[in-house]
PyMOL Python script that loads the backbone (N, CA, C, O; Angstrom):
from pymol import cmd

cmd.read_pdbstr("""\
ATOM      1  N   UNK A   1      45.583 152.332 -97.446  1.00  0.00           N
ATOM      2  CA  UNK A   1      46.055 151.827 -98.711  1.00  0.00           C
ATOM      3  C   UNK A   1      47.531 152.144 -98.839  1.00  0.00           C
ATOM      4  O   UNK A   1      48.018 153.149 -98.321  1.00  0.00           O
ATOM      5  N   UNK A   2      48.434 151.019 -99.738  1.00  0.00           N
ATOM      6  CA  UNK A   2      49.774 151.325 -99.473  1.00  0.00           C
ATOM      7  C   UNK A   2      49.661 152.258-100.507  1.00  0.00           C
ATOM      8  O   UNK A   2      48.755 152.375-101.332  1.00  0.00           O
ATOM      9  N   UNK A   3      51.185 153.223-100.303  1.00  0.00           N
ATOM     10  CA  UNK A   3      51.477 154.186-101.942  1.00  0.00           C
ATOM     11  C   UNK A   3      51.552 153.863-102.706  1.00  0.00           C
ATOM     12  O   UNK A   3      51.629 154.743-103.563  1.00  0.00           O
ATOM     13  N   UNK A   4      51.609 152.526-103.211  1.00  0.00           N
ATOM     14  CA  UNK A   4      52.151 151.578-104.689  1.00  0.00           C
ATOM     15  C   UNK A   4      49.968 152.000-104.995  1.00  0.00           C
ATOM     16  O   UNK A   4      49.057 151.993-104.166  1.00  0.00           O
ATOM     17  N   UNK A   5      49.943 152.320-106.635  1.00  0.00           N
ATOM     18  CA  UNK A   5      48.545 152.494-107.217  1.00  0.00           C
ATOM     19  C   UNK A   5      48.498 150.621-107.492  1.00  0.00           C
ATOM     20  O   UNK A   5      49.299 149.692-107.606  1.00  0.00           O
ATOM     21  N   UNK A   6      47.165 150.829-107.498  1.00  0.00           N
ATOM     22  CA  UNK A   6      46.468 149.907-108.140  1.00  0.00           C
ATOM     23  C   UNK A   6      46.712 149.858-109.551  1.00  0.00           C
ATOM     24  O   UNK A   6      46.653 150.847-110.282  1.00  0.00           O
ATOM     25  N   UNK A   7      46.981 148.723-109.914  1.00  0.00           N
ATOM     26  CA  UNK A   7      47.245 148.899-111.531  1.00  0.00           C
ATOM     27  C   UNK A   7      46.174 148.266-112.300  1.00  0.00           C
ATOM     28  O   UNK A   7      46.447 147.596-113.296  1.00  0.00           O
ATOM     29  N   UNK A   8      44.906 148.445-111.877  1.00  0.00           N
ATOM     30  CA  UNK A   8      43.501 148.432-113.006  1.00  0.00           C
ATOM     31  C   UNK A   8      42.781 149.430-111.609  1.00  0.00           C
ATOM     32  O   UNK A   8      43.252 149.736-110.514  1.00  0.00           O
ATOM     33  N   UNK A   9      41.874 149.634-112.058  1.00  0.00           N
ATOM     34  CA  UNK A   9      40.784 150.392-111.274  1.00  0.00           C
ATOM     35  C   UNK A   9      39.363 150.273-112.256  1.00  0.00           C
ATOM     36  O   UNK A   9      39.193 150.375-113.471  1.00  0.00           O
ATOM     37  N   UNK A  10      38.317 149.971-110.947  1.00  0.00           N
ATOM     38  CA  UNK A  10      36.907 149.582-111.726  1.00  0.00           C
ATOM     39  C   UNK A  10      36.203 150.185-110.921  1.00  0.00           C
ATOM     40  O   UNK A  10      36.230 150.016-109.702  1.00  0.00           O
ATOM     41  N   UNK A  11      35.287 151.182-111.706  1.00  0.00           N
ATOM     42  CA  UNK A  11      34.737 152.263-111.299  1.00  0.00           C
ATOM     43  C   UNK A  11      33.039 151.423-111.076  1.00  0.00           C
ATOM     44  O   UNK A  11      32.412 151.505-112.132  1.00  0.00           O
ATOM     45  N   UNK A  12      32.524 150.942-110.350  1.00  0.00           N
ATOM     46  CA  UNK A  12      31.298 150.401-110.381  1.00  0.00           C
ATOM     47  C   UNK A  12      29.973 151.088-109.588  1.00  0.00           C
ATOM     48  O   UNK A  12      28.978 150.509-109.154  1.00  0.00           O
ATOM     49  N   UNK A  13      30.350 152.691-109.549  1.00  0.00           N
ATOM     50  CA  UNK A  13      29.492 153.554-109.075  1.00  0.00           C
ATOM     51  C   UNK A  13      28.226 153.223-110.060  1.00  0.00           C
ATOM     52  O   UNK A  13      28.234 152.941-111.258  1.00  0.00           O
ATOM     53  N   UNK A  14      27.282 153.336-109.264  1.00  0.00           N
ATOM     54  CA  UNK A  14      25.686 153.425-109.838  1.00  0.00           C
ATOM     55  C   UNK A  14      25.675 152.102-110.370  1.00  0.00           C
ATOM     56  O   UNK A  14      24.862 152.320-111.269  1.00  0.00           O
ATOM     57  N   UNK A  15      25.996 150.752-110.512  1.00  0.00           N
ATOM     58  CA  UNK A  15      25.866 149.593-109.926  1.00  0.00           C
ATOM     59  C   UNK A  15      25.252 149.030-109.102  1.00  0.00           C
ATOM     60  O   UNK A  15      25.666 149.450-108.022  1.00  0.00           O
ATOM     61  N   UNK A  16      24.144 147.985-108.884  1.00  0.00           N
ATOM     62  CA  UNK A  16      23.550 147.888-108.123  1.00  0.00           C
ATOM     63  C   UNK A  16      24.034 146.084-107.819  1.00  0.00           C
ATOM     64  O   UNK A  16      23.959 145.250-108.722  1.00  0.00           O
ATOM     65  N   UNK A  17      24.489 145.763-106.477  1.00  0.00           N
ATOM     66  CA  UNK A  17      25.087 144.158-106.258  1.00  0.00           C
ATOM     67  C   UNK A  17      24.318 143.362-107.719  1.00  0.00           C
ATOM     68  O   UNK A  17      23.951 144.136-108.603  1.00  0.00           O
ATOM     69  N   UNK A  18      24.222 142.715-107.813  1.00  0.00           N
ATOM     70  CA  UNK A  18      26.066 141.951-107.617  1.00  0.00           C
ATOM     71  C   UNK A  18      26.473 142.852-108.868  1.00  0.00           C
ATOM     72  O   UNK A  18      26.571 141.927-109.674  1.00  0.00           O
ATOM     73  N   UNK A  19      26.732 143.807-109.494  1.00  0.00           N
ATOM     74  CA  UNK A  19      26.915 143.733-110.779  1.00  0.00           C
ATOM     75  C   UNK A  19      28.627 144.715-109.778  1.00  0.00           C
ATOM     76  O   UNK A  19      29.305 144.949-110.779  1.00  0.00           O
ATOM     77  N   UNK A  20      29.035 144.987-109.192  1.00  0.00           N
ATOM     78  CA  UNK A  20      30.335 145.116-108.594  1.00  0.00           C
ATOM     79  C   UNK A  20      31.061 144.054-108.576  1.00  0.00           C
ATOM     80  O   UNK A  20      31.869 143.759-109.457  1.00  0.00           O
ATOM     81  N   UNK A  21      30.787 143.292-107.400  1.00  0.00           N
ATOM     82  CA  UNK A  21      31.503 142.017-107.265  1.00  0.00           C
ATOM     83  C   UNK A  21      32.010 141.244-108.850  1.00  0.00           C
ATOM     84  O   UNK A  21      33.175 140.941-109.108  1.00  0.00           O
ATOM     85  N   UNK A  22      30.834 141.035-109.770  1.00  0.00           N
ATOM     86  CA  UNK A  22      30.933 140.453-111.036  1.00  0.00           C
ATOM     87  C   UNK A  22      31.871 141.269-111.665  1.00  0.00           C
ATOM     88  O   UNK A  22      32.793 140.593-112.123  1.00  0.00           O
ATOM     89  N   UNK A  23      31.984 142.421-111.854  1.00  0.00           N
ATOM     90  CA  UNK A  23      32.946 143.294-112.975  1.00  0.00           C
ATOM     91  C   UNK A  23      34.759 142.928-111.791  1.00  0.00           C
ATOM     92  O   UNK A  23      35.926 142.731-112.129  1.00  0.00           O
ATOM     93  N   UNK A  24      34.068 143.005-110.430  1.00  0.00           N
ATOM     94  CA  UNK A  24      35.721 142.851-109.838  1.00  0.00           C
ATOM     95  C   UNK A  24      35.948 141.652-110.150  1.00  0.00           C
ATOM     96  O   UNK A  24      37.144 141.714-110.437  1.00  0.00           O
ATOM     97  N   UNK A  25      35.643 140.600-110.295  1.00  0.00           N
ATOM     98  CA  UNK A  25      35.737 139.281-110.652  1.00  0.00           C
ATOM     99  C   UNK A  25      36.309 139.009-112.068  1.00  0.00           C
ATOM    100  O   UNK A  25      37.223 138.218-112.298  1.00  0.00           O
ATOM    101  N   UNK A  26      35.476 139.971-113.244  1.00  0.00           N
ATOM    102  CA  UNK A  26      35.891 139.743-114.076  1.00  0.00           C
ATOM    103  C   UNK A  26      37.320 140.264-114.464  1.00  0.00           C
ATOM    104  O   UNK A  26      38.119 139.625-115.149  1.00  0.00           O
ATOM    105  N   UNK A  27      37.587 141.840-113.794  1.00  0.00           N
ATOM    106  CA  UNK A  27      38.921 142.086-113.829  1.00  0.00           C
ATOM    107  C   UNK A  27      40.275 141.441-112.866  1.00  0.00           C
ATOM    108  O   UNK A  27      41.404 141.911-112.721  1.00  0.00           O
ATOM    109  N   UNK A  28      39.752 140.374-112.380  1.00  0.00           N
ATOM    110  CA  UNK A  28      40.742 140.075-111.250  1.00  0.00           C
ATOM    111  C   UNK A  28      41.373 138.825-112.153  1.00  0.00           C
ATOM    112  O   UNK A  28      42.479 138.347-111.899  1.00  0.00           O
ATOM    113  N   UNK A  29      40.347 138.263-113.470  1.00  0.00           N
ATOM    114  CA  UNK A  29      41.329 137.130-114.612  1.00  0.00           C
ATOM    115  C   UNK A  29      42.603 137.749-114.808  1.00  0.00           C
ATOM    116  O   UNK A  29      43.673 137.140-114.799  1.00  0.00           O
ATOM    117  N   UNK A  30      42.473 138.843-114.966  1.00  0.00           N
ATOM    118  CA  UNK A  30      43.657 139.417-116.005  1.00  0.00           C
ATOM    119  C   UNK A  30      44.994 139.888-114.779  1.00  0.00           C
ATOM    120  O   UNK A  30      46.161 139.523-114.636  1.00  0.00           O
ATOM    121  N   UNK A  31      44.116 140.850-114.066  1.00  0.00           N
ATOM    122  CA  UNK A  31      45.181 141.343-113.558  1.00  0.00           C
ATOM    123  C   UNK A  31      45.158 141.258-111.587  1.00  0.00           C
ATOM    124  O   UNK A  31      44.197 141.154-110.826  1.00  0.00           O
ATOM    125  N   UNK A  32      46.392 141.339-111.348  1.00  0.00           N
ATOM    126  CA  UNK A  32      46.989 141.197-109.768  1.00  0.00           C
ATOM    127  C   UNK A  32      46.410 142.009-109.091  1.00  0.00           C
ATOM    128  O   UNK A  32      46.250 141.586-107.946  1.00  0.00           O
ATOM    129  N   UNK A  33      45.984 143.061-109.268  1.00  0.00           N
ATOM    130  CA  UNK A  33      45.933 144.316-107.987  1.00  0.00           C
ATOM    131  C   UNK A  33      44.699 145.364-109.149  1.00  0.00           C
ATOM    132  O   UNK A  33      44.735 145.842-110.283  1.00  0.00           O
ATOM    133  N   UNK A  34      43.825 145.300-108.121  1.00  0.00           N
ATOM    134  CA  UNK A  34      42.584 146.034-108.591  1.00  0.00           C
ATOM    135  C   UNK A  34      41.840 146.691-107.548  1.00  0.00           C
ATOM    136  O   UNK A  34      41.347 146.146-106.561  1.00  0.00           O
ATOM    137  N   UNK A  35      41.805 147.826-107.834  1.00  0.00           N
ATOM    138  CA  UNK A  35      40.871 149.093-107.236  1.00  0.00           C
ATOM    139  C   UNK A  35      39.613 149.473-107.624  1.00  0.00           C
ATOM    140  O   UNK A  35      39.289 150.206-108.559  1.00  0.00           O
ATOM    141  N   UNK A  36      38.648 148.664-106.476  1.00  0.00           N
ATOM    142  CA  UNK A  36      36.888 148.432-107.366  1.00  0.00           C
ATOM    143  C   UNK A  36      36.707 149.884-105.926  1.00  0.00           C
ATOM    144  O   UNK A  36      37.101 150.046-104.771  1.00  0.00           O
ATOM    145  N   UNK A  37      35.867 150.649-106.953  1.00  0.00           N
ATOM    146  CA  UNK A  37      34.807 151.956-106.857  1.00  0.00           C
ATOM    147  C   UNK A  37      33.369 151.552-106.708  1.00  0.00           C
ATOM    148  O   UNK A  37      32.828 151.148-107.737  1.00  0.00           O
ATOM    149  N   UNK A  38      32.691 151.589-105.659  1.00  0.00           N
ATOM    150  CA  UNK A  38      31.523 151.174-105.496  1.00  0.00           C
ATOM    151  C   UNK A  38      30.492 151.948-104.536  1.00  0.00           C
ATOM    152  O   UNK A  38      30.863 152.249-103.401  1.00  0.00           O
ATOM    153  N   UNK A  39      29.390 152.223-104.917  1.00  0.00           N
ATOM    154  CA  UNK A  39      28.834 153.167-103.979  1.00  0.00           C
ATOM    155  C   UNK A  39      27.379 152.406-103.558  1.00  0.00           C
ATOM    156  O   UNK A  39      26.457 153.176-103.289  1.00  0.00           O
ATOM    157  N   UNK A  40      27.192 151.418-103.506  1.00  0.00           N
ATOM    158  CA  UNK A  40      25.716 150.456-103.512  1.00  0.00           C
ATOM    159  C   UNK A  40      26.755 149.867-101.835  1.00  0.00           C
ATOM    160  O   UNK A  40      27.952 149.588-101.759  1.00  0.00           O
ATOM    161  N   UNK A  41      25.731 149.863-100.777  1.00  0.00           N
ATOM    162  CA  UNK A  41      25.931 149.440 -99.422  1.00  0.00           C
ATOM    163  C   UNK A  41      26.109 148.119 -99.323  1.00  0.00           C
ATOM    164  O   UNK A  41      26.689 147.778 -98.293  1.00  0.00           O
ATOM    165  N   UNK A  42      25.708 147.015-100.270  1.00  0.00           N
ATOM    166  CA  UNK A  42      25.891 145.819-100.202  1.00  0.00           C
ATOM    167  C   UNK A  42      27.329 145.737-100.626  1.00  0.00           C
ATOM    168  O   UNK A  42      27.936 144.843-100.036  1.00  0.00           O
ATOM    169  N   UNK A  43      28.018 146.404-101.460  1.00  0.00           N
ATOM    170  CA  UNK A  43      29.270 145.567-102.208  1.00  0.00           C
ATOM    171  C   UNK A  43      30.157 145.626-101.074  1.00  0.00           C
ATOM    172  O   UNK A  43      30.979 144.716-101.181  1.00  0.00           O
ATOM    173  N   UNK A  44      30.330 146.273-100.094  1.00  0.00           N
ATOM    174  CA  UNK A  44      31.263 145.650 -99.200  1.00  0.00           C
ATOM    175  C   UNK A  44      31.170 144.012 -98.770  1.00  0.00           C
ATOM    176  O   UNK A  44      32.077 143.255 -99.117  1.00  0.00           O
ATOM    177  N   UNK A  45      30.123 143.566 -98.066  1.00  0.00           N
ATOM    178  CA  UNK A  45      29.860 142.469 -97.974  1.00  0.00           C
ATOM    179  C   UNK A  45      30.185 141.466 -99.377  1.00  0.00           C
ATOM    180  O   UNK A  45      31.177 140.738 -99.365  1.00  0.00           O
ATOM    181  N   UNK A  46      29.554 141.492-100.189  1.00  0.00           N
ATOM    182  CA  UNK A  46      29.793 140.886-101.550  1.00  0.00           C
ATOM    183  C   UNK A  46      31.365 140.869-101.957  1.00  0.00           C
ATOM    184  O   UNK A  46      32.016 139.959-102.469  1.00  0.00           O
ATOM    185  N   UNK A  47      31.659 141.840-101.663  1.00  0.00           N
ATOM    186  CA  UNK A  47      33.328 141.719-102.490  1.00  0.00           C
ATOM    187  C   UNK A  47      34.251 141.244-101.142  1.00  0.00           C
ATOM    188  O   UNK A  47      35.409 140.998-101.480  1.00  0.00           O
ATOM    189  N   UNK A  48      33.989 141.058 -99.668  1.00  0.00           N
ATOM    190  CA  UNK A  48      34.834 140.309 -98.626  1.00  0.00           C
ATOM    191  C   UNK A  48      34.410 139.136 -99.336  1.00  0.00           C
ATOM    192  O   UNK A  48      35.304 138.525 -99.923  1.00  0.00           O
ATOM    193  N   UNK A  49      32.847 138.539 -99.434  1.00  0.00           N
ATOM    194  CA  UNK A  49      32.797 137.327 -99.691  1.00  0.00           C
ATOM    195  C   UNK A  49      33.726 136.299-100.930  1.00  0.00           C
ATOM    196  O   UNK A  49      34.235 135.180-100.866  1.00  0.00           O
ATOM    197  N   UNK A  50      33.624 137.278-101.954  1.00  0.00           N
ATOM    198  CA  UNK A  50      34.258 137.241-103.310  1.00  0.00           C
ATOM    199  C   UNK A  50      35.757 137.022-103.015  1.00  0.00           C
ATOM    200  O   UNK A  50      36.339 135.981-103.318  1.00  0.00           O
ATOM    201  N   UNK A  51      36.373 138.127-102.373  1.00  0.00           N
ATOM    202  CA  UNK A  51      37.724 137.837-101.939  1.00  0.00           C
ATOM    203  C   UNK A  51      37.907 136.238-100.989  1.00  0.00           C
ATOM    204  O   UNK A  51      38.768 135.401-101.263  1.00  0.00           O
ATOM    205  N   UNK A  52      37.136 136.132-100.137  1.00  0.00           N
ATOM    206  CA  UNK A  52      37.140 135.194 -99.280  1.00  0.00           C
ATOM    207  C   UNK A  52      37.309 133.883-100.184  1.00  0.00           C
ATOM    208  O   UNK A  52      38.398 133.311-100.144  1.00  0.00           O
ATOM    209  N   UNK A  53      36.320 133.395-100.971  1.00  0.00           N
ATOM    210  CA  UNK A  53      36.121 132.554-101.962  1.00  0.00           C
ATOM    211  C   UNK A  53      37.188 131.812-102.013  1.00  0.00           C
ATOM    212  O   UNK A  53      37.523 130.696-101.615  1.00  0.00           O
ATOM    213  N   UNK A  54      37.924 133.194-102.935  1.00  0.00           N
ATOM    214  CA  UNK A  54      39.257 133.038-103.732  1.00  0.00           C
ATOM    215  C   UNK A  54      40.690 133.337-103.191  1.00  0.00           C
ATOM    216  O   UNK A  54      41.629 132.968-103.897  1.00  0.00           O
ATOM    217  N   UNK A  55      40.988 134.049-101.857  1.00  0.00           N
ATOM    218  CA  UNK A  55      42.000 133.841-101.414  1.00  0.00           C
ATOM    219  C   UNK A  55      42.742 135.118-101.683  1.00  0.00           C
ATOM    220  O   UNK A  55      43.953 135.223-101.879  1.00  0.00           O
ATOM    221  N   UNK A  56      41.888 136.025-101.665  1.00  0.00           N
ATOM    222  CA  UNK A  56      42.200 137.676-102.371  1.00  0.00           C
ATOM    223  C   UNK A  56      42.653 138.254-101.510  1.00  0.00           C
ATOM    224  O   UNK A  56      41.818 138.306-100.607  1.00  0.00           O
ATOM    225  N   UNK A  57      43.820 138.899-101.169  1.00  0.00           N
ATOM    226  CA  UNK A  57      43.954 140.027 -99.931  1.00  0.00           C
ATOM    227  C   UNK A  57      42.867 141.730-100.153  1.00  0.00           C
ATOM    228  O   UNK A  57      42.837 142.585-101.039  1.00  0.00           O
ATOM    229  N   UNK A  58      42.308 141.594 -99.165  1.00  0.00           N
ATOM    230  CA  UNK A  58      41.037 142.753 -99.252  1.00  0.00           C
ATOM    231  C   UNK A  58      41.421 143.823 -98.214  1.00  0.00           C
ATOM    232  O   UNK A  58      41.542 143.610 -97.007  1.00  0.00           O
ATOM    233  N   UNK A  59      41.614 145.110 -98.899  1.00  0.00           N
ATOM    234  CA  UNK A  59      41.853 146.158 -98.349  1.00  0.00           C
ATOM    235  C   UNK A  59      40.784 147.264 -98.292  1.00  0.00           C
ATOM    236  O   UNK A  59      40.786 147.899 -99.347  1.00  0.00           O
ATOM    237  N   UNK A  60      40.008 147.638 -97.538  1.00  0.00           N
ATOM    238  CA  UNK A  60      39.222 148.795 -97.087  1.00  0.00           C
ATOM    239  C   UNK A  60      40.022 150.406 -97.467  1.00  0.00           C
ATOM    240  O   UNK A  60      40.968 150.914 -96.865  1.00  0.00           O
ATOM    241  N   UNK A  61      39.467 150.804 -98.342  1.00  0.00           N
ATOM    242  CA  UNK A  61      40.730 152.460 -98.642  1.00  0.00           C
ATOM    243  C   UNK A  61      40.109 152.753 -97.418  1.00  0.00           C
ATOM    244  O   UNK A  61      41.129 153.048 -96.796  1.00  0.00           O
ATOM    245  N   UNK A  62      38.995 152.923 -96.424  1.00  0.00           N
ATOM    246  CA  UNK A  62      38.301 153.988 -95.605  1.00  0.00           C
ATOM    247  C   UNK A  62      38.098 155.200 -96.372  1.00  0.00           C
ATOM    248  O   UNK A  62      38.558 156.123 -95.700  1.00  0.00           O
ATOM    249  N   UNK A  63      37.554 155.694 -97.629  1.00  0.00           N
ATOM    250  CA  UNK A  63      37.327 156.935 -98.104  1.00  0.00           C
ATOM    251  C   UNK A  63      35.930 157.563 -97.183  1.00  0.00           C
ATOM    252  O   UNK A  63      34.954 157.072 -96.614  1.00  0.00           O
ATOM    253  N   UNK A  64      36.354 158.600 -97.364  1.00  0.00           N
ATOM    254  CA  UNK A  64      35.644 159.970 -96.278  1.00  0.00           C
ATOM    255  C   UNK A  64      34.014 159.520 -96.353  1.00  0.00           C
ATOM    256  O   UNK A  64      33.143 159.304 -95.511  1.00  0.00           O
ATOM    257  N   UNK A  65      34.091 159.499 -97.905  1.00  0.00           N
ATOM    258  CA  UNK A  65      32.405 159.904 -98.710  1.00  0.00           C
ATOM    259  C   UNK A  65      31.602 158.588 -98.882  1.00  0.00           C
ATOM    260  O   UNK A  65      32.323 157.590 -98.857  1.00  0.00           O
ATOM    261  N   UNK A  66      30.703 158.429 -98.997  1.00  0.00           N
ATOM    262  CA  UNK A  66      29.755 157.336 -99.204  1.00  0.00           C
ATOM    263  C   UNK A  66      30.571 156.442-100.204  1.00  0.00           C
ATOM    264  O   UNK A  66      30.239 155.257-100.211  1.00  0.00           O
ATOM    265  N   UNK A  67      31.489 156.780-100.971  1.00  0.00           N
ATOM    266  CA  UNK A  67      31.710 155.473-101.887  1.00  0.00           C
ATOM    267  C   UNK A  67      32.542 154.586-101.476  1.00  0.00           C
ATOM    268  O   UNK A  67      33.635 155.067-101.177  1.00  0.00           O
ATOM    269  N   UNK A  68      32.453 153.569-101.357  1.00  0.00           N
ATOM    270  CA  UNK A  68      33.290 152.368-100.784  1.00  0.00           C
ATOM    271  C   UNK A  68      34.740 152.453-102.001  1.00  0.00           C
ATOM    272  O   UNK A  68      34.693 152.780-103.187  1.00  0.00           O
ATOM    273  N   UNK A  69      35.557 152.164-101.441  1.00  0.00           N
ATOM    274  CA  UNK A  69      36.976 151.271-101.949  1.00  0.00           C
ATOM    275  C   UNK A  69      37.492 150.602-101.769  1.00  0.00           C
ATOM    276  O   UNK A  69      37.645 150.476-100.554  1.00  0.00           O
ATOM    277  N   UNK A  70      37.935 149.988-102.270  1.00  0.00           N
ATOM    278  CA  UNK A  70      38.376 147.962-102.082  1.00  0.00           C
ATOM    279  C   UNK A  70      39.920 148.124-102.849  1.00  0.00           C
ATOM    280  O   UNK A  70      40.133 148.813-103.847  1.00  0.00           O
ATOM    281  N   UNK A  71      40.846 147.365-102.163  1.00  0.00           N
ATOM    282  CA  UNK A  71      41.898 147.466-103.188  1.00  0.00           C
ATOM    283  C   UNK A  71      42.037 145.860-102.995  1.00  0.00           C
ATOM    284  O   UNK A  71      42.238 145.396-101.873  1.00  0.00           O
ATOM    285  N   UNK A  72      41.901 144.895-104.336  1.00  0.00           N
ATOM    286  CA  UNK A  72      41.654 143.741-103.893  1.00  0.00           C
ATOM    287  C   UNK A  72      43.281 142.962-104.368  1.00  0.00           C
ATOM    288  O   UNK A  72      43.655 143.578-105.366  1.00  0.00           O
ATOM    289  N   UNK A  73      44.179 142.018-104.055  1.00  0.00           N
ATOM    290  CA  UNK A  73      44.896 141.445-104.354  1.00  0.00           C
ATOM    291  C   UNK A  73      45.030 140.255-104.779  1.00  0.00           C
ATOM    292  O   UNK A  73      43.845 139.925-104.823  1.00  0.00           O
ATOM    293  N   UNK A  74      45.716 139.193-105.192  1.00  0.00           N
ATOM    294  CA  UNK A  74      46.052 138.230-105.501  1.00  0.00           C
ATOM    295  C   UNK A  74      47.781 137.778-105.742  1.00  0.00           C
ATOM    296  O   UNK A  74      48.553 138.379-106.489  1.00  0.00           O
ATOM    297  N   UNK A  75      48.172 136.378-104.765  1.00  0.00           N
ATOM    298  CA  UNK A  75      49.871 136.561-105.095  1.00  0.00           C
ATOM    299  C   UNK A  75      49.874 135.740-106.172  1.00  0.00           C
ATOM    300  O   UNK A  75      50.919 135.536-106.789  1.00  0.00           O
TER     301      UNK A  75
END
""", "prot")
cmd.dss("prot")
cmd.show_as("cartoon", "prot")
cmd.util.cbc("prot")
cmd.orient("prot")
């Protein structure tokens, strides 16, 4: 992940698909650069697809621990 933060972050721990993808979706109307928190094994898949869709640049944080991080973009 670059040093510039994410300027929203969506915490979608204890979420079960799709309800990740849907909340990153819903925050991606508003804003450019979003940091979705997800710990359900499907939302990786779901949120490439989601990005894919729409033309999102999709970044993998690689965090240590079971919870996935996504830093998703839009230009």
């Amino acid at each position: 992940m670059t040093s510039e933060a994410a300027s929203l972050v969506v915490d979608a721990r204890g979420m079960r698909c799709p309800w990740p993808a849907l909340r990153l979706a819903k925050a991606m109307r508003d804003a450019r650069d979003v940091l979705l928190i997800a710990d359900d094994p499907q939302a990786g898949r779901e949120v490439a697809a989601l990005a894919g869709e729409h033309g999102w640049h999709l970044e993998d944080d690689g965090a240590a621990d079971a919870t996935g991080r996504w830093r998703v973009r839009r230009d």
